[in-house]
C-alpha positions, 0 to 999 in steps of 0.5 A, spaced: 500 500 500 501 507 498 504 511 503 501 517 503 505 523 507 498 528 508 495 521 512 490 524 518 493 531 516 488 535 517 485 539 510 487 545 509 482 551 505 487 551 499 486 543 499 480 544 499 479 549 493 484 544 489 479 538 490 474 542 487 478 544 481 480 538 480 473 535 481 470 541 476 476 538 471 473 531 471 478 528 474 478 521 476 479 520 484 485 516 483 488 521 479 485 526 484 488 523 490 495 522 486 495 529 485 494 531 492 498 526 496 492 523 499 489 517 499 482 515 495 478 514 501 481 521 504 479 524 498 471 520 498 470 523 506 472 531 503 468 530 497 462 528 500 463 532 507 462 538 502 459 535 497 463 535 491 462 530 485 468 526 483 468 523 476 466 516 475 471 511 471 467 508 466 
């Protein structure tokens, strides 16, 4: 498994503006999360916390 080096840091507003940048672009959550250093679950708590949608992969 993937280490990740922002593990249970907490998300900072910037973070979060990237999410939704990212998200808006039509990114897929894995390339989402590589992107931010965090994990696909981090990533799927934030979104879903702020109501965000994250692309599906087809």
């Amino acid at each position: 498994m993937e280490r990740f080096e922002r593990h249970r840091q907490p998300w900072t507003f910037e973070e979060i503006e990237k999410l939704k940048l990212l998200a808006k672009k039509g990114m897929a959550l894995k390339a989402i999360s590589k992107a931010m250093t965090r994990s696909d679950e981090s990533i799927k708590d934030r979104a879903k916390l702020d109501s965000i949608k994250i692309a599906k992969l087809r």
